[in-house]
C-alpha positions as CSV (number, residue, x, y, z in Angstrom):
1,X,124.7,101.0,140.2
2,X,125.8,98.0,137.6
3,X,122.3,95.7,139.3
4,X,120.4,98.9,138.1
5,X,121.6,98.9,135.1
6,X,121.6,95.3,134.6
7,X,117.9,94.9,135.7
8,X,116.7,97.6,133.6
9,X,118.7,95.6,130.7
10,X,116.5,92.7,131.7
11,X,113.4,94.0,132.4
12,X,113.7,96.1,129.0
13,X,114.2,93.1,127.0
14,X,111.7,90.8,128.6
15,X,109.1,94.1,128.0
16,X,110.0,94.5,124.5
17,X,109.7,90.2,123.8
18,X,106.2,90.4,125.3
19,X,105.3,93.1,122.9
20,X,106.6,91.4,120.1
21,X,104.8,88.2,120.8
22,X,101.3,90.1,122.1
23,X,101.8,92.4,118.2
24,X,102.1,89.1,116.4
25,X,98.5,87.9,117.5
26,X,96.7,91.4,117.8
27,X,97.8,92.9,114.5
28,X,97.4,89.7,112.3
29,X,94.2,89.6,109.8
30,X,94.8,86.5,107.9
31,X,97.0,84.0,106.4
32,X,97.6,83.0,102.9
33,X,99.2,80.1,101.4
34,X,100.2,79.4,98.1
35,X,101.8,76.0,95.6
36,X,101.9,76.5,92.0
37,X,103.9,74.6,89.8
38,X,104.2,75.3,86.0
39,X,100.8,74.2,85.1
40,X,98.8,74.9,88.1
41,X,98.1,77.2,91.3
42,X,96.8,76.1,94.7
43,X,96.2,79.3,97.1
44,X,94.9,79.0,100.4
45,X,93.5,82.6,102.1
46,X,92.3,82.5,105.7
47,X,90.9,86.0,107.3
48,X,89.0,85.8,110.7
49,X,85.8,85.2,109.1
50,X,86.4,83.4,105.8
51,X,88.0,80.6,104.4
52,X,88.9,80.7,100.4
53,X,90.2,77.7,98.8
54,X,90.9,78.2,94.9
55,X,92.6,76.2,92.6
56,X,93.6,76.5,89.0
57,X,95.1,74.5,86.0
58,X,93.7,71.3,85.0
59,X,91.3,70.4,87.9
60,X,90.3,74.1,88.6
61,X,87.8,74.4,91.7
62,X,87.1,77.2,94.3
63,X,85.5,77.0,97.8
64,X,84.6,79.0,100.3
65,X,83.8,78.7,103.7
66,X,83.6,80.9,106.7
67,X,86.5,80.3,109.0
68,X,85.5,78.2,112.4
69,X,86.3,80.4,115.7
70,X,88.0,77.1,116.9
71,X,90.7,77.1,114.4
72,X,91.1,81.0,113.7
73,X,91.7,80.5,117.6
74,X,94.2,77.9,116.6
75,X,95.9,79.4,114.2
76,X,96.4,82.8,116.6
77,X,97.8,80.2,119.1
78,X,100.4,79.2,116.7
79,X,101.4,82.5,114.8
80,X,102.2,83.7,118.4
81,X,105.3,80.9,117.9
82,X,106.8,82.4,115.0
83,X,108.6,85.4,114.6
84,X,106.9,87.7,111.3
85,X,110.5,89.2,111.0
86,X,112.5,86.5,110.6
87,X,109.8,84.6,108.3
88,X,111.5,85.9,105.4
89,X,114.7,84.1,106.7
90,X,113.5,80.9,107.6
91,X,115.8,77.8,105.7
92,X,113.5,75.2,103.4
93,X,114.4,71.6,104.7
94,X,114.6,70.7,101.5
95,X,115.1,71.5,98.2
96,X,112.8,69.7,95.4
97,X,110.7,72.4,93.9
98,X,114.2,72.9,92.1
99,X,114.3,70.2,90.4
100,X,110.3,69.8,89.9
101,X,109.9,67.4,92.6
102,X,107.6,69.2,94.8
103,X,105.5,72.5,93.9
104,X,106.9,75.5,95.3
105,X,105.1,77.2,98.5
106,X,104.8,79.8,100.5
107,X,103.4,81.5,103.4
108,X,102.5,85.0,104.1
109,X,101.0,85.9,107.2
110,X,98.8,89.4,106.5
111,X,98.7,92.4,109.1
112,X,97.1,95.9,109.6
113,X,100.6,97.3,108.9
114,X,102.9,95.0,106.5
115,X,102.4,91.3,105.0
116,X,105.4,89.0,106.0
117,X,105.9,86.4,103.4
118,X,108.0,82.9,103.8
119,X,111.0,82.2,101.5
120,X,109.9,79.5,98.9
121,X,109.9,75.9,100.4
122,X,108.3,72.5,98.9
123,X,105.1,72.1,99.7
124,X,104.4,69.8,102.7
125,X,107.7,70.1,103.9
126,X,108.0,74.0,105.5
127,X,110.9,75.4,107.8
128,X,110.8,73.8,111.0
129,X,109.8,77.3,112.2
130,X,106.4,77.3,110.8
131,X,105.6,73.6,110.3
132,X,103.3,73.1,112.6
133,X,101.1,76.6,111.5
134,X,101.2,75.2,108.2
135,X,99.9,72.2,109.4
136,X,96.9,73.5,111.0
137,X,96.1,76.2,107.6
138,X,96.4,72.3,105.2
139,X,93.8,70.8,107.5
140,X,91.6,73.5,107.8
141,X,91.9,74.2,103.7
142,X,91.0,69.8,103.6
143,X,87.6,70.7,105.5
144,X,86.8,73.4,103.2
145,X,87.4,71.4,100.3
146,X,85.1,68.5,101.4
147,X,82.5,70.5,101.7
């Protein structure tokens, strides 16, 4: 009777984990990331089929591209990695936007049900837990820029 109830401990957890991880790709619809400092904004908004990159303050630009399969493929790969609940709780590595040594940034990751935004971080330095994602939404903002 206690393996019975210990497997279906198991196999209830390992079920629910999966669903988790297969919600966080399935339900996602885009990503946005945002800097400002007190002067300026930089926002960053990925969907599946478009790629807006807008900046404001003193060299304002706006461009927008849509969004290579490849790297919405990517970016799905990566979001899979990170838990949407906990984004919120996710520690900055550091702490400069304080003291205006980096702009401010954060993430939100947009779904059909509820947006699940980052606590505020420096820009190019992100929790550990989303470094990487980060990452791979700078460099695909950096193509759409050159363009």
């Amino acid at each position: 009777m206690k393996i019975a109830a210990i497997l279906f401990v198991i196999i209830t957890s390992i079920s629910m984990t999966c669903d988790s991880l297969k919600t966080n790709q399935e339900s996602v619809t885009g990503f946005q990331y945002e800097t400002y400092t007190r002067g300026s904004q930089y926002k960053i908004i990925i969907t599946s089929n478009r790629t807006l990159v807008r900046q404001t303050g003193l060299n304002s630009f706006q461009q927008e591209l849509n969004t290579p399969e490849s790297k919405w493929n990517e970016l799905m790969q990566l979001v899979r990695k990170v838990s949407l609940d906990e984004l919120s709780a996710y520690k900055p590595q550091s702490s400069g936007r304080s003291l205006d040594a980096a702009p401010h940034a954060t993430l939100e990751v947009l779904t059909a049900d509820k947006n699940y935004k980052s606590s505020t971080f420096d820009h190019g330095n992100p929790p550990t837990e989303i470094e990487s994602l980060v990452k791979a939404i700078l460099t695909l903002a950096e193509t759409v820029e050159k363009q």
